[in-house]
gemmi code that builds the backbone of each chain (N, CA, C; Angstrom):
import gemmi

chains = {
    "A": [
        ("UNK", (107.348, 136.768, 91.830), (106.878, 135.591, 92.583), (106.494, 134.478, 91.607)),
        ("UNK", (106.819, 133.455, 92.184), (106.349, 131.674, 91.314), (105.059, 131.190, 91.660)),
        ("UNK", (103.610, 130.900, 91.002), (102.625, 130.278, 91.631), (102.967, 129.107, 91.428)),
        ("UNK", (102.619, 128.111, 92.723), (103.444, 126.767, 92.142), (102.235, 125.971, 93.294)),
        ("UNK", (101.641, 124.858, 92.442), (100.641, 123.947, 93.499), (101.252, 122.580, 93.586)),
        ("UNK", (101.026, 122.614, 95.233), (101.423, 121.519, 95.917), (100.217, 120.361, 96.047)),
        ("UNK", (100.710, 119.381, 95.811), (100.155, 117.936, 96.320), (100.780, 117.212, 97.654)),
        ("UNK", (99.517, 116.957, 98.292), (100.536, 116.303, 99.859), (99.169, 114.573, 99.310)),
        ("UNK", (100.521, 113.712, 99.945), (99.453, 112.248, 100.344), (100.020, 111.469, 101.217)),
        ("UNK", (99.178, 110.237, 101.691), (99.491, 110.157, 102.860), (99.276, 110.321, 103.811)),
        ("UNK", (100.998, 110.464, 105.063), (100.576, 110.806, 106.131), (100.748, 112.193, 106.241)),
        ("UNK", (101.241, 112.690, 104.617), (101.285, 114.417, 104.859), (100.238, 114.966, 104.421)),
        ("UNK", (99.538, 114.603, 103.363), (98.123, 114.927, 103.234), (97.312, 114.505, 104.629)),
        ("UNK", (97.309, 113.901, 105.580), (96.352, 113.768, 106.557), (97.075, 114.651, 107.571)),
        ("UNK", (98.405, 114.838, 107.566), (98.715, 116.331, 108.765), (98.447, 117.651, 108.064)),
        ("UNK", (98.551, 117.757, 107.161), (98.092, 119.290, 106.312), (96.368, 119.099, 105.977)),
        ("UNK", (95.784, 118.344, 106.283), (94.555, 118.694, 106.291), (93.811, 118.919, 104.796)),
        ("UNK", (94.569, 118.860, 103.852), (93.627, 119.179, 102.807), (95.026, 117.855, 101.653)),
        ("UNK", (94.286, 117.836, 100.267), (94.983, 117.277, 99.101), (96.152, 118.365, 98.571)),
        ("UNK", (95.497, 119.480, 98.111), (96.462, 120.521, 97.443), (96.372, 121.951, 97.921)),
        ("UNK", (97.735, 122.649, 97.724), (97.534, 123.674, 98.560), (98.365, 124.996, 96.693)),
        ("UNK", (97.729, 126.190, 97.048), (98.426, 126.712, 96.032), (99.432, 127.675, 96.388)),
        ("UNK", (100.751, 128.233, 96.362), (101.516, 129.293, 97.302), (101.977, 130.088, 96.238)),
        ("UNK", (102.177, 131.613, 96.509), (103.223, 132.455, 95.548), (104.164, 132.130, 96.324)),
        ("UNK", (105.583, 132.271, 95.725), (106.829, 131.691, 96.163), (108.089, 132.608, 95.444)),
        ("UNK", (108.906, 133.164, 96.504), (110.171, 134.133, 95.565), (111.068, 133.042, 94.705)),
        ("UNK", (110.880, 133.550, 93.263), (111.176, 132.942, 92.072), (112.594, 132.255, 92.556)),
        ("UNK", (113.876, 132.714, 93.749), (114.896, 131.987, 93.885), (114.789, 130.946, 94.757)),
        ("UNK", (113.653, 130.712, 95.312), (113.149, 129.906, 96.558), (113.675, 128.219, 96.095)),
        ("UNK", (114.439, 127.695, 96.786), (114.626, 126.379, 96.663), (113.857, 125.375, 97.653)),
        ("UNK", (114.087, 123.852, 97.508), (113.270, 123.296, 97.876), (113.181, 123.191, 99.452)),
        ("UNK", (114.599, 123.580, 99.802), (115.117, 123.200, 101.432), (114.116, 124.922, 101.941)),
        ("UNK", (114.259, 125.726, 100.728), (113.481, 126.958, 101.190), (112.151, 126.678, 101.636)),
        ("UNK", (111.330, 126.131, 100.643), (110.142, 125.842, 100.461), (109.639, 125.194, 101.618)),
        ("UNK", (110.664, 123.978, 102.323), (110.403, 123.066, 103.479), (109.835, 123.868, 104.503)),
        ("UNK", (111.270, 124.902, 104.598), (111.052, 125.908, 105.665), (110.350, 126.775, 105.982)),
        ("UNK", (109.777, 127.014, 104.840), (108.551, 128.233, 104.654), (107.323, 127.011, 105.301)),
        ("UNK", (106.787, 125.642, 104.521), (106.167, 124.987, 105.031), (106.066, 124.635, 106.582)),
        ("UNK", (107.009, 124.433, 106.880), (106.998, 124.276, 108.314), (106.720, 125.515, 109.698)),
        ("UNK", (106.955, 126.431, 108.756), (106.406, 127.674, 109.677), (105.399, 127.891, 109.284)),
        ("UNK", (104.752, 127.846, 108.412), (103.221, 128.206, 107.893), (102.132, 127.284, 108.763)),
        ("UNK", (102.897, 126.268, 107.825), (102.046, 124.518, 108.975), (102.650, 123.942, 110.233)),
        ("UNK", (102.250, 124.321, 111.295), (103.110, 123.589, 112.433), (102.971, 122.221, 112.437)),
        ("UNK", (101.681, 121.528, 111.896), (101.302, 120.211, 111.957), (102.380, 119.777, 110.776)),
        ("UNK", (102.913, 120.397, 110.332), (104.082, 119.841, 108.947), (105.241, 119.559, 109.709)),
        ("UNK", (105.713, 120.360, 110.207), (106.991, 120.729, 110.662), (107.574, 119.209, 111.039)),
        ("UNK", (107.354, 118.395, 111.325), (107.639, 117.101, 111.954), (108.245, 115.868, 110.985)),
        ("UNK", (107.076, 116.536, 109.883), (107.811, 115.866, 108.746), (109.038, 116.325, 107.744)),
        ("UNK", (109.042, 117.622, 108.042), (109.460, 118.108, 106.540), (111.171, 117.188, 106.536)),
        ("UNK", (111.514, 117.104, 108.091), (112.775, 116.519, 107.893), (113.065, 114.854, 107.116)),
        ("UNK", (111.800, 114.410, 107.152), (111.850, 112.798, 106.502), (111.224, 112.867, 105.079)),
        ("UNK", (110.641, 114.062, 104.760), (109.694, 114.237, 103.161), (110.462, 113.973, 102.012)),
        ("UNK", (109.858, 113.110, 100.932), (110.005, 113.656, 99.700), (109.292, 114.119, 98.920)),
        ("UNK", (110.168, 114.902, 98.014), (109.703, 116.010, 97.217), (109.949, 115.927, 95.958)),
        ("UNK", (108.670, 116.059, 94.842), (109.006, 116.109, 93.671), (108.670, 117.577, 92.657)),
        ("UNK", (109.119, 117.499, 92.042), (109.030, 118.764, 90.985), (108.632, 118.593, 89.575)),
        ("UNK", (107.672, 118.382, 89.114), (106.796, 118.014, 87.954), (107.472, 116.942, 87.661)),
        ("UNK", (106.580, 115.853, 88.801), (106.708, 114.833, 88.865), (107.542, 113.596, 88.602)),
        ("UNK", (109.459, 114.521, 88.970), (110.216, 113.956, 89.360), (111.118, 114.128, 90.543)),
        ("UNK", (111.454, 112.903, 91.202), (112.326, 113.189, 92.654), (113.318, 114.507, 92.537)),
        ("UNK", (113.148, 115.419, 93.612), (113.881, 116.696, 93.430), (114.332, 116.630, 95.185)),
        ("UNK", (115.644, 117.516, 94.931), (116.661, 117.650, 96.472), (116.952, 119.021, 96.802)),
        ("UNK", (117.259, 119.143, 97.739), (116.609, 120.433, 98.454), (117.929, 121.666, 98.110)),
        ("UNK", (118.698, 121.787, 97.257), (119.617, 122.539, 96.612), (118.672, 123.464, 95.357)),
        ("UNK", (117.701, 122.384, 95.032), (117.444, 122.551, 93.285), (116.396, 123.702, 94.121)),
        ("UNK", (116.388, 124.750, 92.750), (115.328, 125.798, 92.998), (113.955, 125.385, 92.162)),
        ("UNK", (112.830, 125.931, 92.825), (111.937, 125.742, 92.558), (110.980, 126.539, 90.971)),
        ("UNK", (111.087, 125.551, 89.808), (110.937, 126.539, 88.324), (109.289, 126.718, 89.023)),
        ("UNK", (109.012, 128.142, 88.139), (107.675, 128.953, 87.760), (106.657, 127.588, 87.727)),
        ("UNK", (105.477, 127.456, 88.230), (103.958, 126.639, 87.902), (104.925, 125.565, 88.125)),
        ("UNK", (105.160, 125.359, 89.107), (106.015, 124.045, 89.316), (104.542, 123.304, 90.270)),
        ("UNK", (104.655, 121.823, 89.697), (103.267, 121.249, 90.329), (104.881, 120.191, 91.326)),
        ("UNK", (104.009, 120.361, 92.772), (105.044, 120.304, 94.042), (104.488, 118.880, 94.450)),
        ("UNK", (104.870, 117.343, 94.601), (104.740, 116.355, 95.313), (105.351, 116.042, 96.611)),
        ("UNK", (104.647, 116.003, 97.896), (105.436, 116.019, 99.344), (104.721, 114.724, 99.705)),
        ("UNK", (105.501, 113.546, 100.004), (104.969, 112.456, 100.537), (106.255, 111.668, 101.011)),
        ("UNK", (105.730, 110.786, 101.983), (106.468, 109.463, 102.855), (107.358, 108.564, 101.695)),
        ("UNK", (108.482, 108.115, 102.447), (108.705, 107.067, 101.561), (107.637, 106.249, 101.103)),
        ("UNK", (107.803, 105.383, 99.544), (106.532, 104.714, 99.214), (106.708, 103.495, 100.199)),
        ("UNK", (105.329, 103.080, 99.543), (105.097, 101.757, 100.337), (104.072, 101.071, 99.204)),
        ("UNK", (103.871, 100.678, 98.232), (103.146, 100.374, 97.282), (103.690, 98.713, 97.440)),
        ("UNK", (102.554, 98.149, 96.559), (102.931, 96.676, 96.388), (101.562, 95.809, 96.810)),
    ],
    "B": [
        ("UNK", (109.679, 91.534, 65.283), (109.143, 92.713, 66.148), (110.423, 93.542, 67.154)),
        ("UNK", (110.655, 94.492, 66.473), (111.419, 95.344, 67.083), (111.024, 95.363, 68.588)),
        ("UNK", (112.393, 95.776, 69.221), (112.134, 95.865, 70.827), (110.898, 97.122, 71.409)),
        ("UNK", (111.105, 98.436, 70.230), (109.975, 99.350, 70.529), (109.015, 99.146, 70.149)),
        ("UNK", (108.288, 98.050, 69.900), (106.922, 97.513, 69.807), (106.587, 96.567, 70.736)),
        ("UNK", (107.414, 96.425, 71.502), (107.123, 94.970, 72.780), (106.097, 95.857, 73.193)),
        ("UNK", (105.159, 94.786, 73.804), (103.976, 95.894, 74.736), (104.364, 96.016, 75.993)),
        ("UNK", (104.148, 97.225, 76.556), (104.449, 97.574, 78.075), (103.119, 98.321, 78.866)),
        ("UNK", (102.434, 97.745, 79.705), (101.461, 98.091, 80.329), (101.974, 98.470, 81.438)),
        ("UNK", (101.414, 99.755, 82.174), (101.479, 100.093, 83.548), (100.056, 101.049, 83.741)),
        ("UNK", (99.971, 100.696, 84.956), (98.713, 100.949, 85.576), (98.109, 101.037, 86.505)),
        ("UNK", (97.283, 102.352, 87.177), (96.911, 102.565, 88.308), (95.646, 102.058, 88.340)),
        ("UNK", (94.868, 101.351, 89.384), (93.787, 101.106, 88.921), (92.546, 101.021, 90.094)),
        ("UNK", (91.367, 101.099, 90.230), (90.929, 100.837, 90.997), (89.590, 99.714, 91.053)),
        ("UNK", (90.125, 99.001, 90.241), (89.165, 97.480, 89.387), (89.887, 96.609, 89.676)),
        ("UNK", (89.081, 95.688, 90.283), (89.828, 94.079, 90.210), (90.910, 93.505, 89.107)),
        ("UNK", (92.031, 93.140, 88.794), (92.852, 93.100, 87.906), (92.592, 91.868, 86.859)),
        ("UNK", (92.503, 91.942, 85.948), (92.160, 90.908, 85.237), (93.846, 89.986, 84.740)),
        ("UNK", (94.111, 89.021, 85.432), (95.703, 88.123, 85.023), (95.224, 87.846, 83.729)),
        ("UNK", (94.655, 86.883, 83.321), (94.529, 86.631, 81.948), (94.608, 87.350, 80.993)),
        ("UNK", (93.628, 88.398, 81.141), (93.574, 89.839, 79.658), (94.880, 89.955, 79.539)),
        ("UNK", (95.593, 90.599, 80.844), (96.656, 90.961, 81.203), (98.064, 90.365, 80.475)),
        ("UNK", (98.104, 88.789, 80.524), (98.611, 88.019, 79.838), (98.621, 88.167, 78.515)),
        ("UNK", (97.444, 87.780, 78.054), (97.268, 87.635, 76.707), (97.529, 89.166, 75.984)),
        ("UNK", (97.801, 90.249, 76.772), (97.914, 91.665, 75.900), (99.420, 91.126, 75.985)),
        ("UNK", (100.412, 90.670, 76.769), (101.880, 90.872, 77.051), (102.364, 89.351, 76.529)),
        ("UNK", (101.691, 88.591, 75.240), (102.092, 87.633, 75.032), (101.917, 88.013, 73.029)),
        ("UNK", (103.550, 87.763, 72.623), (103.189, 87.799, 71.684), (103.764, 86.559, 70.533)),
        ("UNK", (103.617, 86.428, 69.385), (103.902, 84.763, 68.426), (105.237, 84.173, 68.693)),
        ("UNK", (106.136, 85.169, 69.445), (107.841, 84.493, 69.862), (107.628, 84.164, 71.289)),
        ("UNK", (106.674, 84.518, 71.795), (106.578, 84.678, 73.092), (106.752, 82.502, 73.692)),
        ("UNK", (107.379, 82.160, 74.412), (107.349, 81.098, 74.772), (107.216, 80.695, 76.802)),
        ("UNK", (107.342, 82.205, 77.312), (107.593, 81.763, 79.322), (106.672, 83.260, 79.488)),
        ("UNK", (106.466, 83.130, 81.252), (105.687, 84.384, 81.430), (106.282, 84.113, 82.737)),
        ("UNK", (106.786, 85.513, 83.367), (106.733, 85.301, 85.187), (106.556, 86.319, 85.547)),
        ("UNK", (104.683, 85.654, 86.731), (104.301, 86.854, 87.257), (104.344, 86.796, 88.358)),
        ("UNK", (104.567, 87.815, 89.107), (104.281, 88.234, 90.705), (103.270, 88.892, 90.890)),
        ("UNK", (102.459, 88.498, 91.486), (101.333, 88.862, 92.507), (101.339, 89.093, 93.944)),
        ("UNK", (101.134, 90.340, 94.260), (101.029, 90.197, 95.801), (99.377, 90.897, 96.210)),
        ("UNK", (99.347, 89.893, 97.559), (97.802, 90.186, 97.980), (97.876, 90.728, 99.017)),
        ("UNK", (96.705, 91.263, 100.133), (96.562, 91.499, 101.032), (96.824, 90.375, 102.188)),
        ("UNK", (97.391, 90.709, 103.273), (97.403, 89.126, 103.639), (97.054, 89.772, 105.428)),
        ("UNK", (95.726, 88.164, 105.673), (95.311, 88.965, 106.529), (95.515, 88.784, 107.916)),
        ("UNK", (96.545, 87.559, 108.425), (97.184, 87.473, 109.199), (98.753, 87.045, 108.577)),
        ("UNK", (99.325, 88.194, 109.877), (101.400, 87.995, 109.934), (101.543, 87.410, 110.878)),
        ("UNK", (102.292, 86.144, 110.773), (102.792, 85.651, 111.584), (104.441, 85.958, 111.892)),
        ("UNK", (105.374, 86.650, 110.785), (106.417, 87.036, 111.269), (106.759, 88.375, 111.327)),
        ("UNK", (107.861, 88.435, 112.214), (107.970, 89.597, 113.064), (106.935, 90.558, 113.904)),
        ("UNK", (106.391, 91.710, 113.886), (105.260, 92.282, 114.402), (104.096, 91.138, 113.834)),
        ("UNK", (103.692, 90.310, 115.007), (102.461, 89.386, 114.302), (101.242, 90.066, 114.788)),
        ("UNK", (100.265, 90.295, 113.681), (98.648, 91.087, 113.591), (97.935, 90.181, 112.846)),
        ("UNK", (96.587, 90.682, 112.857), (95.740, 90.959, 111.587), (95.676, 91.983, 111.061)),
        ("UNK", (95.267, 91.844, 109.810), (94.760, 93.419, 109.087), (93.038, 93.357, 108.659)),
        ("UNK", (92.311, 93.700, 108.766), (90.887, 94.029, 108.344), (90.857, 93.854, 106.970)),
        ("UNK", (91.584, 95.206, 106.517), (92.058, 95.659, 105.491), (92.960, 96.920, 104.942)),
        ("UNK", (93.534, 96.715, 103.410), (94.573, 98.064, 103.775), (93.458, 98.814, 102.495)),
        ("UNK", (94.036, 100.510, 102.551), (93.817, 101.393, 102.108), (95.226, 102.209, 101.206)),
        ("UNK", (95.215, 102.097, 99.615), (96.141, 102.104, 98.924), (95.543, 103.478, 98.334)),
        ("UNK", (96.273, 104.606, 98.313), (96.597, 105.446, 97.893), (97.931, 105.404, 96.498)),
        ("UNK", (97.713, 106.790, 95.790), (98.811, 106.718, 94.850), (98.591, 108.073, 94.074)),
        ("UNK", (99.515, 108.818, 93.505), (99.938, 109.660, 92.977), (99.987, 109.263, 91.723)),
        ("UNK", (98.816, 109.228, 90.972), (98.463, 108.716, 89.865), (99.449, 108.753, 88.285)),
        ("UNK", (99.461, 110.200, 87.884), (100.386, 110.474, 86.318), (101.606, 109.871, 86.786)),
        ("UNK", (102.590, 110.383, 88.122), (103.772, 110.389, 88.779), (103.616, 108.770, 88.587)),
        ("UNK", (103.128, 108.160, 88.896), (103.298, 106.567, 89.733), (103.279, 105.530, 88.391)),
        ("UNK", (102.612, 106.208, 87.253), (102.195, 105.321, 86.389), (103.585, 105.855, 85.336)),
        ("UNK", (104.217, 106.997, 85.516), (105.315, 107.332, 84.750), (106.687, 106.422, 85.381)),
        ("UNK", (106.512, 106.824, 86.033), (107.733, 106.019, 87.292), (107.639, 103.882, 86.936)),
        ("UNK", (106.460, 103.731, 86.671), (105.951, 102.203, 86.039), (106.659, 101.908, 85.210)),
        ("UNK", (106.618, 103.128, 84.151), (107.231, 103.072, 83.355), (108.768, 103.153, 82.662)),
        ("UNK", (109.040, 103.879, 83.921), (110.905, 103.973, 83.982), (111.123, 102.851, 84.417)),
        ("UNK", (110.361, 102.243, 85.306), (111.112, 100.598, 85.849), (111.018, 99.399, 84.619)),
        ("UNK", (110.113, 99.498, 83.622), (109.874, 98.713, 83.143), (111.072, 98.984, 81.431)),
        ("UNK", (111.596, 100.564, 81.478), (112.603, 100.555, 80.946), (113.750, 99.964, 81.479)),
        ("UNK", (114.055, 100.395, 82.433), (114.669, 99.439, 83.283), (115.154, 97.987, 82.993)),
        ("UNK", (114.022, 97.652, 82.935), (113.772, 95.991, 82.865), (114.445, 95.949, 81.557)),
        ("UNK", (113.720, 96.519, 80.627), (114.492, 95.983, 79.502), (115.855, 96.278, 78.951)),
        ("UNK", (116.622, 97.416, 80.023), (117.900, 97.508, 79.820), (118.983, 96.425, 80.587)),
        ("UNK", (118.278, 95.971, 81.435), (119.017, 94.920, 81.859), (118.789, 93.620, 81.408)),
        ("UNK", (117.784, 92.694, 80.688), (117.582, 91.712, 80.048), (116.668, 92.646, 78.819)),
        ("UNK", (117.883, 92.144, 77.887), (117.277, 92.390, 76.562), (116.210, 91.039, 76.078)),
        ("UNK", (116.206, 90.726, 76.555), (115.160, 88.600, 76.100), (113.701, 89.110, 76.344)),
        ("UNK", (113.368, 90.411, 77.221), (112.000, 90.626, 77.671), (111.573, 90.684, 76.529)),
        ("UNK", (110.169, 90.505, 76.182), (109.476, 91.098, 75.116), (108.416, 92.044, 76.029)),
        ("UNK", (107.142, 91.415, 76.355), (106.200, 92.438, 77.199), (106.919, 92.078, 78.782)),
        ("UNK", (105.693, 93.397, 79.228), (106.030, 93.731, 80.351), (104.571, 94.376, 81.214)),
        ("UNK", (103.767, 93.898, 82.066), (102.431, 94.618, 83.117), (103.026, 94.805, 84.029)),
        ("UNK", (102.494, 95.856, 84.827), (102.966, 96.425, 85.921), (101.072, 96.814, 86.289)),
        ("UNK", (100.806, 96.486, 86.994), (99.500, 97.258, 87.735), (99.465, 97.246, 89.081)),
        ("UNK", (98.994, 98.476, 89.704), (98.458, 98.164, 90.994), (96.988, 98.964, 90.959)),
        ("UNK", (96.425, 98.093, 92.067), (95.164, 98.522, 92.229), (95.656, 99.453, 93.777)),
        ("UNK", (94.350, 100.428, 93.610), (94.401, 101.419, 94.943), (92.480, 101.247, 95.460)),
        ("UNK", (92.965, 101.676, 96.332), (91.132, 102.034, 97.404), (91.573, 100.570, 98.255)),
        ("UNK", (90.664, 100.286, 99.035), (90.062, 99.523, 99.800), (90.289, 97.785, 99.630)),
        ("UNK", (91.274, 97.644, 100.025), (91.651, 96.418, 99.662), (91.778, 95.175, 100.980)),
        ("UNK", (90.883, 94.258, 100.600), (90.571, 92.660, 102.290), (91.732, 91.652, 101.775)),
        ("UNK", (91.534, 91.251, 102.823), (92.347, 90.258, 102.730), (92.423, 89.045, 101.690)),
        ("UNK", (93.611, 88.311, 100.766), (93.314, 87.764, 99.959), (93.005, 88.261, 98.622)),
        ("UNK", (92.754, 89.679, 98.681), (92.629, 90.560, 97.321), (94.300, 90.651, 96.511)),
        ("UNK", (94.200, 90.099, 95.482), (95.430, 90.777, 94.628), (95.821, 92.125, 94.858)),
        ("UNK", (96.784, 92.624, 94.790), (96.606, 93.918, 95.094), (98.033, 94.441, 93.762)),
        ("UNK", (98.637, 94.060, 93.389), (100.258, 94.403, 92.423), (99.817, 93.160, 91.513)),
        ("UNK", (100.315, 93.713, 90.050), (101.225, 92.643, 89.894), (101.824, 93.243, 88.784)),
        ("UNK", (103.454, 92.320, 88.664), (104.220, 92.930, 87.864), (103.958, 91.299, 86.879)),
        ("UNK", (104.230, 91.183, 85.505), (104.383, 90.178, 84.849), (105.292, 90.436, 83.605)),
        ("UNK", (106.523, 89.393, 83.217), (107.184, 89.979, 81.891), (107.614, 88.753, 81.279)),
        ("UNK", (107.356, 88.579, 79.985), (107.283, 87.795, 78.880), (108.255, 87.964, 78.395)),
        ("UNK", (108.994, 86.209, 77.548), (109.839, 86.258, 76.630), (109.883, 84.931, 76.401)),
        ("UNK", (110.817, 84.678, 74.950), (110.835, 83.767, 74.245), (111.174, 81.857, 74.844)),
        ("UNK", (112.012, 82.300, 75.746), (112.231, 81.014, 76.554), (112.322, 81.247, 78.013)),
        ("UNK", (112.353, 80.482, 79.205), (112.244, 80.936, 80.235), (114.186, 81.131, 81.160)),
        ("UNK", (114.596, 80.764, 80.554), (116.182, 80.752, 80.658), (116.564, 82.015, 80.991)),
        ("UNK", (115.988, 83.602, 80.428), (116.511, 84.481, 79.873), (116.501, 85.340, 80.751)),
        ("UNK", (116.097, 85.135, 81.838), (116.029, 86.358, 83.233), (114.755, 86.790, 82.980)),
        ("UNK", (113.530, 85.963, 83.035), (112.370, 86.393, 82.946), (111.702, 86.539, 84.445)),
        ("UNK", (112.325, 85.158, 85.263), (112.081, 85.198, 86.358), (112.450, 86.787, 87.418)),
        ("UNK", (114.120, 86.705, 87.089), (114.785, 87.820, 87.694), (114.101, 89.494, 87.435)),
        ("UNK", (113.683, 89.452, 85.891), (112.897, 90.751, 85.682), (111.917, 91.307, 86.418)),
        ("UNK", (111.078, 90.051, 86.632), (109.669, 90.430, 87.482), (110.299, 90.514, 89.046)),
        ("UNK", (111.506, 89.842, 89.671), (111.758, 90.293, 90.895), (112.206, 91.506, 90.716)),
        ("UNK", (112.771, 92.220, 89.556), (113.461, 93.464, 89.740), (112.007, 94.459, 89.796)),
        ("UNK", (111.222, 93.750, 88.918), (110.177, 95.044, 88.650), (109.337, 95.449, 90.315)),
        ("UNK", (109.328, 94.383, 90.382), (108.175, 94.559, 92.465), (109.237, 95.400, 93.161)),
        ("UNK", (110.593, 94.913, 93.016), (111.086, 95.223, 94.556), (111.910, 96.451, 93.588)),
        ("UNK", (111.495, 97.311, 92.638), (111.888, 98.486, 91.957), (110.856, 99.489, 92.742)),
        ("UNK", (109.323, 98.618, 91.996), (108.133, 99.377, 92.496), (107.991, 99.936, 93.795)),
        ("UNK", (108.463, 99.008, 94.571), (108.367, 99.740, 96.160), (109.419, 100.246, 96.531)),
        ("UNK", (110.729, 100.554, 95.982), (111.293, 101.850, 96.062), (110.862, 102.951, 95.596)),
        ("UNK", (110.510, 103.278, 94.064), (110.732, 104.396, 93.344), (108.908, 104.895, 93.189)),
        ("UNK", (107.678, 104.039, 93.084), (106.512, 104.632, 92.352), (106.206, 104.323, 93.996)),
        ("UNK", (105.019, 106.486, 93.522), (104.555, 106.414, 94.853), (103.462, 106.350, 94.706)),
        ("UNK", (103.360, 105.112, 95.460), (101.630, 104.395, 96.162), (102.216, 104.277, 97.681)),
        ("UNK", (101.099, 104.769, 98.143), (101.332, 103.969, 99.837), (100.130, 103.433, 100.465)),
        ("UNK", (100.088, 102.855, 101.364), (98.937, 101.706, 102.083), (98.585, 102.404, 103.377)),
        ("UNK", (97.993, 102.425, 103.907), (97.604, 102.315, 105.451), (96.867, 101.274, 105.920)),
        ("UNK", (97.425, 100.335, 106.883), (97.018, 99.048, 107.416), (95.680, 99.799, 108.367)),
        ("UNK", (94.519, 99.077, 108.504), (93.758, 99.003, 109.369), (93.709, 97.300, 110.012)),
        ("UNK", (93.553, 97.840, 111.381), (93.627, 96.355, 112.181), (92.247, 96.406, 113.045)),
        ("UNK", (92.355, 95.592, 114.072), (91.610, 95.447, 115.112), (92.206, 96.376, 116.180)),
        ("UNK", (93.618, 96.683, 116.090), (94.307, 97.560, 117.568), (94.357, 98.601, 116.604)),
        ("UNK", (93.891, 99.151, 115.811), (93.923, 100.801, 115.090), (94.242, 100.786, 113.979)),
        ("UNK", (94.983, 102.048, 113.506), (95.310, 101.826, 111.875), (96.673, 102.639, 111.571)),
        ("UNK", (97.561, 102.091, 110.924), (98.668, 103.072, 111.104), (98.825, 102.834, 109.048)),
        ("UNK", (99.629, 103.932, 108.857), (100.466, 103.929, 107.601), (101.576, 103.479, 107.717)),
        ("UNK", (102.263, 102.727, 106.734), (102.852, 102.162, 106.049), (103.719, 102.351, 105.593)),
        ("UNK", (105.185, 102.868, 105.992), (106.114, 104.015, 105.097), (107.705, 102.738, 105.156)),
        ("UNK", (107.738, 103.207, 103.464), (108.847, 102.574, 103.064), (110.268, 103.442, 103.495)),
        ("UNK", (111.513, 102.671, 103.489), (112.359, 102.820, 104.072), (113.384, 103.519, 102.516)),
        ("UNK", (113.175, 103.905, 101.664), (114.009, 103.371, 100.393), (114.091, 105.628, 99.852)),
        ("UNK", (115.024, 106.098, 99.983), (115.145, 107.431, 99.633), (115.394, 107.464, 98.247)),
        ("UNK", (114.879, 107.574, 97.225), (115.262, 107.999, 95.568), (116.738, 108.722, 95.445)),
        ("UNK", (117.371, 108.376, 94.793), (118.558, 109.174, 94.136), (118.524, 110.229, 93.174)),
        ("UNK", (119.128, 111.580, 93.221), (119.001, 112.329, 91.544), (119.151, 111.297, 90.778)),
        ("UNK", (117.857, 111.212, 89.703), (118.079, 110.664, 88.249), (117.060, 109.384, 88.523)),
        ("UNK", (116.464, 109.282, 89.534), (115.633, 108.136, 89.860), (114.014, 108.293, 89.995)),
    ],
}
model = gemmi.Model(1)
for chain_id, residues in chains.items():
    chain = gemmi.Chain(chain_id)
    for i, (resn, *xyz) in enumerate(residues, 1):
        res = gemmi.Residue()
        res.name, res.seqid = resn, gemmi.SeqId(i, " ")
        for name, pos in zip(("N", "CA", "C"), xyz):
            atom = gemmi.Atom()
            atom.name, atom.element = name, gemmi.Element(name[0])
            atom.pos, atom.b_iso = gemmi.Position(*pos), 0.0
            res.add_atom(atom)
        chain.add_residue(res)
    model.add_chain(chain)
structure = gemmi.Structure()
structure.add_model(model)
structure.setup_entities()
């Protein structure tokens, strides 16, 4: 198994209820995996996972790529900065 | 002064932004034009969805957002080599109306050289690729703010 901690912000940090969450994860688990596991865990997720992005030590990652070991996980809205 | 000594500031911040300091760090003895963009809170829209806002609430993904600053501002200088410096800041928390809230600014020797064009590339880079996001509060409620712009592998 992979321990790997997630960051949510936003409007996904305000449907998941907390900032960071920590998960063991099967070491082949990819990101489209990861969605899916999220969305059954969190029902309040599920809504998003289809519009999320996702980064993987803290670069844009797509849902093919597997998820490396102590991978620190970013799930948020398109930006909106400015 | 070699191009890897130009100064490049980026920055998350949650302090009033100082333009001047700001300037004077991204101005150096060749330096001759500066073009900055500033954007504020603004507290009535009159186009399209017309509101007020109270005020917005700027969030950001701090190491990520200030690295990502920094790829745009490589960026910048791969497409006009004339840049010398380059600021990028945004402020986050609690921001009224009329508050600065961004600004991108980039320096070089004459103003001819795509100094103008740099600083439009750097804003309208920023709100694709670095993640900060806002949530508007109004008088009819408060909604978030979500950009339309999906990252590419390699972005």
């Amino acid at each position: 198994m992979n321990r790997i901690k997630l960051l949510f912000f936003a409007t996904i940090r305000e449907r998941a209820g907390t900032k960071t969450l920590e998960m063991d994860i099967p070491k082949d688990m990819t990101i489209q995996g990861l969605k899916d596991r999220l969305a059954g865990d969190y029902p309040k997720l599920k809504e998003s996972m289809s519009s999320v992005l996702i980064t993987v030590n803290r670069e844009y990652a797509f849902d093919d790529a597997v998820v490396p070991p102590n991978a620190e996980i970013g799930m948020f809205p398109p930006v909106s900065g400015g | 002064m070699r191009p890897s000594n130009f100064p490049t500031i980026c920055s998350i911040t949650e302090d009033e932004t100082d333009l001047n300091e700001l300037l004077a760090r991204i101005t150096l003895a060749s330096t001759g034009a500066a073009a900055i963009f500033t954007g504020m809170v603004r507290g009535v829209t009159t186009q399209g969805d017309a509101h007020e806002t109270e005020y917005l609430e700027y969030e950001a993904y701090i190491p990520m957002a200030e690295a990502k600053m920094k790829q745009v501002a490589d960026e910048i200088r791969a497409k006009w080599t004339s840049i010398e410096g380059i600021a990028i800041v945004q402020r986050i928390g609690r921001l009224y109306p009329k508050t600065p809230t961004v600004l991108i600014a980039c320096t070089a020797a004459h103003r001819g050289t795509g100094v103008f064009e740099a600083a439009r590339y750097g804003i309208d880079r920023l709100k694709e690729i670095v993640p900060i996001w806002k949530k508007e509060v109004s008088p009819d409620g408060q909604f978030w703010v979500e950009g339309d712009y999906i990252p590419k592998p390699g972005e």
